[in-house]
DSSP file (Angstrom, degrees, kcal/mol; ACC not computed):
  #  RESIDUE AA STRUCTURE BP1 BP2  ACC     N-H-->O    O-->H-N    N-H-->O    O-->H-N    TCO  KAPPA ALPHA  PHI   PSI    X-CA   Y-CA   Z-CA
    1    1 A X              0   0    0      0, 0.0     2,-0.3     0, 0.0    19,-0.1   0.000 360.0 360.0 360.0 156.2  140.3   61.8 -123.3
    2    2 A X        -     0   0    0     17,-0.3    17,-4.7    15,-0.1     2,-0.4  -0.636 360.0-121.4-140.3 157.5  142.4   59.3 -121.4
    3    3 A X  E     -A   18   0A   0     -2,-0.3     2,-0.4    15,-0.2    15,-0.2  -0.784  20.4-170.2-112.8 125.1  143.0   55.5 -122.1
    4    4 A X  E     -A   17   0A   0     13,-1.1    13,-1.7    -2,-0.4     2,-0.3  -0.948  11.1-164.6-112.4 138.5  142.0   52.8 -119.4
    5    5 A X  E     -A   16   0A   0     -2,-0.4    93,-2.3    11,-0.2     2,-0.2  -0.881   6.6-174.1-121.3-169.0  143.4   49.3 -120.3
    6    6 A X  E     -AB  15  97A   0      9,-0.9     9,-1.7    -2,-0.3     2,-0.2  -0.746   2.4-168.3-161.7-180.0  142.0   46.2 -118.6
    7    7 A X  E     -A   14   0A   0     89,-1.1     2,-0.3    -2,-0.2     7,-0.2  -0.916  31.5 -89.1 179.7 174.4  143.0   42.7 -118.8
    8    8 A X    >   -     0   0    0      5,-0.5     3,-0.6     1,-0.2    71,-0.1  -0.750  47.5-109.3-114.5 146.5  142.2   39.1 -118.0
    9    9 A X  T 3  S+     0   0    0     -2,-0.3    -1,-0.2     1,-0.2    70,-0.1   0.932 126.3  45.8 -52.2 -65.7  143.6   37.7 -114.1
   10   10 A X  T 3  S-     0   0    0     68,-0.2    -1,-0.2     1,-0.2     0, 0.0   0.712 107.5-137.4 -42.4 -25.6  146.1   35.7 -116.5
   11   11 A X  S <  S+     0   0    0     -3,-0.6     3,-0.2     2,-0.2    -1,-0.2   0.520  74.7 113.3  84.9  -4.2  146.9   38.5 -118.6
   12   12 A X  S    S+     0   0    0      1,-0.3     2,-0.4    43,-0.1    44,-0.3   0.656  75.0  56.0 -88.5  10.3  146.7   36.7 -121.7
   13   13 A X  S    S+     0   0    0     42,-0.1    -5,-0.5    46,-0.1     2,-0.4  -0.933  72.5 165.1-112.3 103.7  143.6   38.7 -122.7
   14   14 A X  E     +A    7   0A   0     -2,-0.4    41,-1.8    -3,-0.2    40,-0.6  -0.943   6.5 175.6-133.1 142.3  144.4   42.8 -122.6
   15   15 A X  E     -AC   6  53A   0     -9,-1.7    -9,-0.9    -2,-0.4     2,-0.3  -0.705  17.5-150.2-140.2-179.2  142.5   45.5 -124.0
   16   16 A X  E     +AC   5  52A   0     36,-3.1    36,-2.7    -2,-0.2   -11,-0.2  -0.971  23.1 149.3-148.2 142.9  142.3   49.3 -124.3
   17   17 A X  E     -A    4   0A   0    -13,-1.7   -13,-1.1    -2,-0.3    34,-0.1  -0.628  45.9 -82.2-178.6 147.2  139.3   51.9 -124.7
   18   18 A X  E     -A    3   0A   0    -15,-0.2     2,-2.3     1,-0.2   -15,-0.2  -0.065  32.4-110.8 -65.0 146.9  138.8   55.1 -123.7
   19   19 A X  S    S+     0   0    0    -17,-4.7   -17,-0.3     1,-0.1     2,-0.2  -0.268  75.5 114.5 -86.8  97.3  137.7   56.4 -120.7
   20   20 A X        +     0   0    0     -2,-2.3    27,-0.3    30,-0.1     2,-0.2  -0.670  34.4 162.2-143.4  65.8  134.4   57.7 -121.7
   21   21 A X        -     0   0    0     -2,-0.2    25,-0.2     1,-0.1     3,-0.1  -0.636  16.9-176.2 -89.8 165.8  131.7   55.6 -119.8
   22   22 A X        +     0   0    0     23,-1.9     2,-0.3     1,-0.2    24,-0.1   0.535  65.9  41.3-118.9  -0.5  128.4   57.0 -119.6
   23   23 A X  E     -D   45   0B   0     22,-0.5    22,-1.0    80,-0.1     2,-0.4  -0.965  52.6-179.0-137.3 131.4  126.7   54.5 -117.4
   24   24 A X  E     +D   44   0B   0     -2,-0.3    82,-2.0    20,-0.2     2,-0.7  -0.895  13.9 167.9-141.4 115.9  127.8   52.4 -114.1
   25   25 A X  E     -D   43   0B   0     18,-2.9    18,-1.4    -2,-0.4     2,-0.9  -0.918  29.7-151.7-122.4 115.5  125.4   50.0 -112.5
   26   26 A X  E     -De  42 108B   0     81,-2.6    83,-3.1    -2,-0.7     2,-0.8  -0.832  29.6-161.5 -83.4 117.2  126.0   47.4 -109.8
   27   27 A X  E     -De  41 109B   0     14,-1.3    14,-1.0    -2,-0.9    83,-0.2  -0.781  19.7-174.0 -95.6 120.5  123.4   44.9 -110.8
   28   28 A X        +     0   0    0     81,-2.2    87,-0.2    -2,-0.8    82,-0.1   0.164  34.5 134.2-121.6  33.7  122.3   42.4 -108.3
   29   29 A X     >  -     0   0    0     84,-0.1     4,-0.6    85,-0.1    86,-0.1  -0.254  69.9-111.4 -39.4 145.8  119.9   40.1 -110.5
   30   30 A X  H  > S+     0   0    0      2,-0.2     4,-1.3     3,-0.1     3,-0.1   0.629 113.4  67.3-108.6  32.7  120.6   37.1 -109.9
   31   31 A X  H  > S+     0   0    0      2,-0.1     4,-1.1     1,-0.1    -1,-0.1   0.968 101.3  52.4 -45.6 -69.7  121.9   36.2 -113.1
   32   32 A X  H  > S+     0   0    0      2,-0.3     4,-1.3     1,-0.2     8,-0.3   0.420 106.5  56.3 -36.9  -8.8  125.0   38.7 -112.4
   33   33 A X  H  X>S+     0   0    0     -4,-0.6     4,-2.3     6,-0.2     5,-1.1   0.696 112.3  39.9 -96.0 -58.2  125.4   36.7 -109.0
   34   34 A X  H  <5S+     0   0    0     -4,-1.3    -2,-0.3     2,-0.2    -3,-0.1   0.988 123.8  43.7 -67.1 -40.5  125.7   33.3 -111.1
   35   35 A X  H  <5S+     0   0    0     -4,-1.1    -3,-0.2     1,-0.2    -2,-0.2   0.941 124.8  33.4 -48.3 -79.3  127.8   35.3 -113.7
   36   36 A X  H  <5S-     0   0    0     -4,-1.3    -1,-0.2     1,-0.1    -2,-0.2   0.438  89.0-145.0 -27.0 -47.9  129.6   36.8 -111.5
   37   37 A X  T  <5S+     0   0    0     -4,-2.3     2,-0.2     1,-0.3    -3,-0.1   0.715  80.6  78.0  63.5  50.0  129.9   34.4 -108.8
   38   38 A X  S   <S-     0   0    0     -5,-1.1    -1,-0.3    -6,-0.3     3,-0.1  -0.788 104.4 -76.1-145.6-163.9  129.7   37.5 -106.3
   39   39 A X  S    S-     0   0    0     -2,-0.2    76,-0.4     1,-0.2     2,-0.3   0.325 105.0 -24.4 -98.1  25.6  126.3   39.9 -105.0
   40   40 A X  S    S-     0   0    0     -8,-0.3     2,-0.4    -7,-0.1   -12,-0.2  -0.884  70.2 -91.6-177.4-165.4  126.3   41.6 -108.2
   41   41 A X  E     -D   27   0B   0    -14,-1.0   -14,-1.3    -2,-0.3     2,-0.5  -0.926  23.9-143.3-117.9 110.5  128.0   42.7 -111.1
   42   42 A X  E     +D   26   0B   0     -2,-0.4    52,-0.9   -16,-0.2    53,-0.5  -0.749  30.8 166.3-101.9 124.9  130.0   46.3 -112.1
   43   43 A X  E     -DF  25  93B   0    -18,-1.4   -18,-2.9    -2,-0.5     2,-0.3  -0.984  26.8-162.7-148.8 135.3  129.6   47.0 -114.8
   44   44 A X  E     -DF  24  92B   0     48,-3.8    48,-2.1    -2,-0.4   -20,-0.2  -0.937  18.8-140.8-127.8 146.7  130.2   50.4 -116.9
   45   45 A X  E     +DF  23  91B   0    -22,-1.0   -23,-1.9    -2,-0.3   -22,-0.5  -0.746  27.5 158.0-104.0 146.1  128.6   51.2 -120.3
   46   46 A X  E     - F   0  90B   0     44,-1.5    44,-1.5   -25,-0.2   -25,-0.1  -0.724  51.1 -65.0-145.3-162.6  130.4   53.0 -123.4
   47   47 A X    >   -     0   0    0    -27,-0.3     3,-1.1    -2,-0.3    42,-0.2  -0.327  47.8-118.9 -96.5 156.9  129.8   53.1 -127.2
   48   48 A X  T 3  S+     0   0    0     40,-0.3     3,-0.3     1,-0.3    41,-0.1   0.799 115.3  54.6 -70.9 -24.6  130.2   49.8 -129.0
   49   49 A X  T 3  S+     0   0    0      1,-0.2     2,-1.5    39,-0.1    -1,-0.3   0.576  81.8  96.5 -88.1   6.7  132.8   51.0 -131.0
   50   50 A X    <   +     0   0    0     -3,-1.1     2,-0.5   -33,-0.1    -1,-0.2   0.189  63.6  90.4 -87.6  34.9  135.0   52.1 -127.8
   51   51 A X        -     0   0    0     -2,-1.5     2,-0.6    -3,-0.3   -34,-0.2  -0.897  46.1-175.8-132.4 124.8  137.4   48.7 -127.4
   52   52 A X  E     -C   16   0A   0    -36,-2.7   -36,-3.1    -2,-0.5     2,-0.5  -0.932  23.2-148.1-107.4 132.8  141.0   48.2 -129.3
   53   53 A X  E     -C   15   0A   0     -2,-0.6   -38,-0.2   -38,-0.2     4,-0.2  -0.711  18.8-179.1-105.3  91.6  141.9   44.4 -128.3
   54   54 A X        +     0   0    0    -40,-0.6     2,-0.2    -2,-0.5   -39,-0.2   0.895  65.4   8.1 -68.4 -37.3  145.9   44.5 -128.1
   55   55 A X  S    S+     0   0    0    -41,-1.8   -42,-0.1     1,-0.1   -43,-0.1  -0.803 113.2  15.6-137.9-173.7  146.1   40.4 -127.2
   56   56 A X        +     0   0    0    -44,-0.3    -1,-0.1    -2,-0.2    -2,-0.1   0.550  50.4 155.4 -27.9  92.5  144.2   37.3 -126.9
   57   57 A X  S >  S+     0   0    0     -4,-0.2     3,-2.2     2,-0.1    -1,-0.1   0.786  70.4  65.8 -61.4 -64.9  141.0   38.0 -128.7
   58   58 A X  T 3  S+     0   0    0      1,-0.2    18,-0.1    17,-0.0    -1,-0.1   0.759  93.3  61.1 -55.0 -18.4  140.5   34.2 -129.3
   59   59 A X  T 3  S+     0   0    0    -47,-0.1    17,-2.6    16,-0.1     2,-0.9   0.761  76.2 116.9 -81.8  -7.3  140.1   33.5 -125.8
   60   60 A X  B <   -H   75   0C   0     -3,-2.2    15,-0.2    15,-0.2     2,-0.2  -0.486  47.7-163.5 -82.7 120.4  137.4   35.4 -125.5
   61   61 A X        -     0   0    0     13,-2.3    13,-0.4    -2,-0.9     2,-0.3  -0.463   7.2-170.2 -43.7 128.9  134.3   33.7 -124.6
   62   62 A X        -     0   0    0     11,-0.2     2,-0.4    -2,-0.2    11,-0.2  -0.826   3.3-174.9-158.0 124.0  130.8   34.8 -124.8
   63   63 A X  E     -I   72   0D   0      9,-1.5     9,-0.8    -2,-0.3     2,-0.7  -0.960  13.9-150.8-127.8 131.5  127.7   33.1 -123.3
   64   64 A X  E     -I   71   0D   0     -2,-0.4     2,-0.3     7,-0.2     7,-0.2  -0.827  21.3-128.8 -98.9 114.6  123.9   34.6 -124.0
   65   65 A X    >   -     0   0    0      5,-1.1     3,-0.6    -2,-0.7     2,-0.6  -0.523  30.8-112.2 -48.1 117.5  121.4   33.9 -121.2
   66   66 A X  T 3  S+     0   0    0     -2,-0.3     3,-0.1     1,-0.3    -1,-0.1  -0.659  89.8   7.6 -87.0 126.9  118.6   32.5 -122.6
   67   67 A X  T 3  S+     0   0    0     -2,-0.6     2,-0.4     1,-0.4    -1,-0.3   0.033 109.9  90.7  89.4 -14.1  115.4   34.6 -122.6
   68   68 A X  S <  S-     0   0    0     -3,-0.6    -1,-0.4     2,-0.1     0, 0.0  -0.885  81.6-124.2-121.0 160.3  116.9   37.6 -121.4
   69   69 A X  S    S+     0   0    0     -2,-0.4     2,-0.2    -3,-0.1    -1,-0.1   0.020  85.2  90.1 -90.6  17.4  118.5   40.5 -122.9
   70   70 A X        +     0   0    0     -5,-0.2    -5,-1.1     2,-0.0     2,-0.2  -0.775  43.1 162.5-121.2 156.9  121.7   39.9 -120.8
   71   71 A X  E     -I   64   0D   0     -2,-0.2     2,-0.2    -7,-0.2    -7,-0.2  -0.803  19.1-144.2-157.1-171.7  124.9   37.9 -121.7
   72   72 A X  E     -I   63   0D   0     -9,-0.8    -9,-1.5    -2,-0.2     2,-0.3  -0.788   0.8-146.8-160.1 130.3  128.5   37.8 -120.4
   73   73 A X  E     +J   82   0E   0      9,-0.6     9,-1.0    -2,-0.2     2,-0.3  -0.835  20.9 164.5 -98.1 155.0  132.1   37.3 -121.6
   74   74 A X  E     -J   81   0E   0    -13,-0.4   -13,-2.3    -2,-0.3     2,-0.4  -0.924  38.3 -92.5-161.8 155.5  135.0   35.8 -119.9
   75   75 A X  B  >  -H   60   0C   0      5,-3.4     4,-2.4    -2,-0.3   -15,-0.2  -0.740  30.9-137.2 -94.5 135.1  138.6   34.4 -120.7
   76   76 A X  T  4 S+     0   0    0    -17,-2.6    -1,-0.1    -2,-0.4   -16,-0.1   0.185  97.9  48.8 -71.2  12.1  138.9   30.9 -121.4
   77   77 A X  T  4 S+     0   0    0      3,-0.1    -1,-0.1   -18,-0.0    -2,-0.0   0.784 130.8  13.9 -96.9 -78.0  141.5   30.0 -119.7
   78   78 A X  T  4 S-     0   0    0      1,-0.1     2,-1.9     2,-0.0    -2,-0.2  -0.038  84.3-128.5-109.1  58.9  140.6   31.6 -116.5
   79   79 A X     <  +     0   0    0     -4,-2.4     3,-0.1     1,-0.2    -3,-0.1  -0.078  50.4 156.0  77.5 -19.5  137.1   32.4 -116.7
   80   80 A X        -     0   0    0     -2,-1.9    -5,-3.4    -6,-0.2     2,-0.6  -0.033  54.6 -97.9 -35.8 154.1  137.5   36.5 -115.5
   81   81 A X  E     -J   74   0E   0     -7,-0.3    -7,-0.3   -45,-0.1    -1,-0.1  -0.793  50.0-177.9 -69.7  81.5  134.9   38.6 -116.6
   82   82 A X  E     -J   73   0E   0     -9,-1.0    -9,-0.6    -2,-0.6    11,-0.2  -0.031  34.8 -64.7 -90.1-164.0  135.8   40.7 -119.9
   83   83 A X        -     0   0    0      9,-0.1    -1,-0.2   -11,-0.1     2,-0.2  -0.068  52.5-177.9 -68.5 157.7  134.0   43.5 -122.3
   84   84 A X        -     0   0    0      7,-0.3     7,-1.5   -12,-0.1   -13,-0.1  -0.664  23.4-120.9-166.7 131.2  131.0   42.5 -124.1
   85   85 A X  B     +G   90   0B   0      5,-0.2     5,-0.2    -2,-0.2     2,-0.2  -0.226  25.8 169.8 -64.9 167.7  128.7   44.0 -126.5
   86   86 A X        -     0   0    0      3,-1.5     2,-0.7   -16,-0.0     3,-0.4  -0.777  62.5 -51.1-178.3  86.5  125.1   44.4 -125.9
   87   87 A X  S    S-     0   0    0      1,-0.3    -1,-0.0    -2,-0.2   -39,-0.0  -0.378 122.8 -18.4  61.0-116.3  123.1   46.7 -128.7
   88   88 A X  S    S+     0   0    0     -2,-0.7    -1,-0.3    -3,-0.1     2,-0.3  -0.228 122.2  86.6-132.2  57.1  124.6   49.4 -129.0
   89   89 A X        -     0   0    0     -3,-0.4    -3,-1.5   -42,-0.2     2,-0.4  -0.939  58.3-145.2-140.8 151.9  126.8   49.5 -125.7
   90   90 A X  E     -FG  46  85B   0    -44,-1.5   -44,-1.5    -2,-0.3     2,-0.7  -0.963  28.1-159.1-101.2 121.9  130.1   48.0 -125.1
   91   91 A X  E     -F   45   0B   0     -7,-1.5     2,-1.0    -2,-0.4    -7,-0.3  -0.863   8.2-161.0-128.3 127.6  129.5   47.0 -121.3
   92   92 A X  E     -F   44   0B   0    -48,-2.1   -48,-3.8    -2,-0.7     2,-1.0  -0.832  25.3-126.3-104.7 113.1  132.9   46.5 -119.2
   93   93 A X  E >   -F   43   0B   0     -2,-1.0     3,-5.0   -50,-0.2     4,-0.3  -0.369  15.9-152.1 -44.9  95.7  133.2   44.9 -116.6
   94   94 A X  G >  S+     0   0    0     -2,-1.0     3,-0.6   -52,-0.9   -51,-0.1   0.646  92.9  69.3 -65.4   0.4  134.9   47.6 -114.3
   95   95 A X  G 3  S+     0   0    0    -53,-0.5    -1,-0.3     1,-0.2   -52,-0.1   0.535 104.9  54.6 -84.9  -9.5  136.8   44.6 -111.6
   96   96 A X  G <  S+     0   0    0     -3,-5.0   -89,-1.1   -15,-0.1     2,-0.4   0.235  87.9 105.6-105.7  24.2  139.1   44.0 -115.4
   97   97 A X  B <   -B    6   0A   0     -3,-0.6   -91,-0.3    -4,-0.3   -15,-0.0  -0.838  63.3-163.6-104.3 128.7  139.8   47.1 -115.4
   98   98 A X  S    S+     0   0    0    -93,-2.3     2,-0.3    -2,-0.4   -92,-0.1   0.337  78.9  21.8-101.7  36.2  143.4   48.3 -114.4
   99   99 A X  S    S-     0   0    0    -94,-0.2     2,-0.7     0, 0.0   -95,-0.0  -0.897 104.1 -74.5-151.1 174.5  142.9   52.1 -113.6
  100  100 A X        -     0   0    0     -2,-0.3    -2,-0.0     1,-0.1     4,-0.0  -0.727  41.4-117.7-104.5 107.9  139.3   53.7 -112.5
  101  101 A X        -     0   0    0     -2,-0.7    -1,-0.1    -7,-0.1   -82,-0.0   0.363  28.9-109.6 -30.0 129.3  136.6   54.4 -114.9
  102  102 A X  S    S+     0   0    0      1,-0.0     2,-0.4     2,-0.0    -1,-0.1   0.723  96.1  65.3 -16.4 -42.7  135.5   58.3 -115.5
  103  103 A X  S    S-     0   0    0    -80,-0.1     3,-0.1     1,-0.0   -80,-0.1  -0.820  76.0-136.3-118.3 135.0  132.2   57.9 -113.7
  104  104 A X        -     0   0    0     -2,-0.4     2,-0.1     1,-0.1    -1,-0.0  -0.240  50.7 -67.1 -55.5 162.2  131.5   57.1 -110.4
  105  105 A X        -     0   0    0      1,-0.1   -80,-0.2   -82,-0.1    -1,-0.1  -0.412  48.6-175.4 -58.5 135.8  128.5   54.2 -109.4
  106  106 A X        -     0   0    0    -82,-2.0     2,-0.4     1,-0.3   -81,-0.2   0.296  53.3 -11.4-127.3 -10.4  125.3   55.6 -110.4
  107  107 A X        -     0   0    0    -83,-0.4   -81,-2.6     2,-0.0     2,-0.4  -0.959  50.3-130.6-178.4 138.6  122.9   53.2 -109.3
  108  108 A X  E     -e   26   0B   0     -2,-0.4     2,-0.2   -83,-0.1   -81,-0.2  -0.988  42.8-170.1-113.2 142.6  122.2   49.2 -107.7
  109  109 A X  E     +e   27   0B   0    -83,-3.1   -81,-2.2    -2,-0.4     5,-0.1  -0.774  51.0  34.2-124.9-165.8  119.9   47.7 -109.4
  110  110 A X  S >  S+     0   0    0     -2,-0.2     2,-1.2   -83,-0.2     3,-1.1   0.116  75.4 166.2  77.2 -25.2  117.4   44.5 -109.7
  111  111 A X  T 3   +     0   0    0      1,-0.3    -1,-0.1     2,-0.2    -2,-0.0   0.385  61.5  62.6   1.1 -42.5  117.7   45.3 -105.8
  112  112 A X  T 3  S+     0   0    0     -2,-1.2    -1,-0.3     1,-0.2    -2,-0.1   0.523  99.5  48.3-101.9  34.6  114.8   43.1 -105.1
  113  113 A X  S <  S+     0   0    0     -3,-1.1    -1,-0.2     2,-0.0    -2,-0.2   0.453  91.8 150.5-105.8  -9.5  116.6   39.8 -106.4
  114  114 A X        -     0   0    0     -4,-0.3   -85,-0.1     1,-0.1   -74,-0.1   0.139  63.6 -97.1 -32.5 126.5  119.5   41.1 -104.1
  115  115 A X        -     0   0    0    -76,-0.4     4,-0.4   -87,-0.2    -1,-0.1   0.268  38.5-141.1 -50.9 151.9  121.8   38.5 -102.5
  116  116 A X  S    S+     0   0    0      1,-0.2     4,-0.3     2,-0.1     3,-0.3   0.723 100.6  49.1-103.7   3.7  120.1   38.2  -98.7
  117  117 A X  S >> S+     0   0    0      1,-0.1     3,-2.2     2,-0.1     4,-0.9   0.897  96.0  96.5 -84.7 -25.9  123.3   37.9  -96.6
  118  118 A X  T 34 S+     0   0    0      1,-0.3     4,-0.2     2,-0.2    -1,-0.1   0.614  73.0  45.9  -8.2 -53.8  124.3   41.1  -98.7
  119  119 A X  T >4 S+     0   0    0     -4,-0.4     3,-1.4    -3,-0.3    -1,-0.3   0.861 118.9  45.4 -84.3 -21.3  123.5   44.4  -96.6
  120  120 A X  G X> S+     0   0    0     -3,-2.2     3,-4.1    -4,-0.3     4,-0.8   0.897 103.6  58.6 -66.8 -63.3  125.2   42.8  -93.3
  121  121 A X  G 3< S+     0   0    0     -4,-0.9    -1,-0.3     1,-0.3    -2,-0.2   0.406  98.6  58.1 -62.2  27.3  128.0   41.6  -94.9
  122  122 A X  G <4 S+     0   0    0     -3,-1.4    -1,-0.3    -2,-0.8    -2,-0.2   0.095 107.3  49.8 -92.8   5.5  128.5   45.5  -95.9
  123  123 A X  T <4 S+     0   0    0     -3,-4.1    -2,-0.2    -4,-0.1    -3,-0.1   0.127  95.5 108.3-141.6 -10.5  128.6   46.2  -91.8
  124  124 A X  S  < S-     0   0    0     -4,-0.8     2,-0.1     1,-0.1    -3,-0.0  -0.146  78.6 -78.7 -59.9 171.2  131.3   43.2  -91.3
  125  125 A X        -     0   0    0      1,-0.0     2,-0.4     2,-0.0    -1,-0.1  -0.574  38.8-139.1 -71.0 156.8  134.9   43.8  -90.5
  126  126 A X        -     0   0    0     -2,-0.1     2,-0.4     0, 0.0     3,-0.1  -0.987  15.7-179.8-121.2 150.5  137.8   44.8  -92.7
  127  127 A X        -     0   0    0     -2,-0.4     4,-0.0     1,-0.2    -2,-0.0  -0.933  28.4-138.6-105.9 120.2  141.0   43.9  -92.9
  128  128 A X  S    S+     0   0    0     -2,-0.4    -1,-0.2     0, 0.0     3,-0.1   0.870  96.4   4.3 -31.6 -88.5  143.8   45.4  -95.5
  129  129 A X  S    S-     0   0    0     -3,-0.1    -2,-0.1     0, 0.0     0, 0.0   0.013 120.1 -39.1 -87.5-175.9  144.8   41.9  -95.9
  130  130 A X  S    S-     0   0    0      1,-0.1     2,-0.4     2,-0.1     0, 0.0   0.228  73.8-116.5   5.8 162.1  143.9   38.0  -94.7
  131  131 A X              0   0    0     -3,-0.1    -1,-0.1    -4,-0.0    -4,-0.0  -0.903 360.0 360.0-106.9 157.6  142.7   38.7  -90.6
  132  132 A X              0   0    0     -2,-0.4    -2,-0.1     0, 0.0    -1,-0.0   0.085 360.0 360.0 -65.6 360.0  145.1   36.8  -88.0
């Protein structure tokens, strides 16, 4: 089995776990849109035990939505989106991740809290970079 590690944009949170998801959801509730601060959230599931944390552990954040069964962690220093448990899942946020999780996207869900500029701006242009 092969080792993904993942990391904080600052770097001062990095972590390791093997690449064994069994689950991949883009969620587009719109809790994961405020979490996130995007139209949903990606997010791949793996066993709770499946996370070695090589640096900043103490930075790590973790805030439980109240009333719901959903929560999110993030570095406190610049707010990216890290691992967090949830029952008996470890659920990683696959954008901290630096190489690409076993499983392909399996599913959107919450679909009908989905962001409403969402399906165009899938039909916009793209640019590699900035546009000119």
């Amino acid at each position: 089995m092969s080792i993904v590690s993942g990391s904080c944009l600052c770097q001062q949170v990095v972590f390791q776990c093997k690449n064994d998801f069994t689950q991949f959801h883009l969620c587009h509730c719109t809790q994961c849109q405020k979490a996130t601060g995007s139209a949903h959230a990606s997010n791949a599931f793996t066993v709770a035990s499946n996370i070695t944390w090589l640096k900043g552990l103490d930075l790590v954040k973790r805030y439980d939505v109240p009333n719901r069964a959903i929560a999110t962690a993030f570095c406190a220093e610049c707010g990216s989106n890290l691992p967090f448990l949830s029952g008996a899942f470890l659920i990683v946020p696959v954008g901290c991740l630096d190489n690409a999780p076993n499983i392909e996207v399996q599913d959107n869900i919450f679909c009908d809290e989905k962001a409403p500029w969402y399906d165009k701006a899938q039909q916009a242009q793209q640019f590699s970079t900035f546009p000119k």
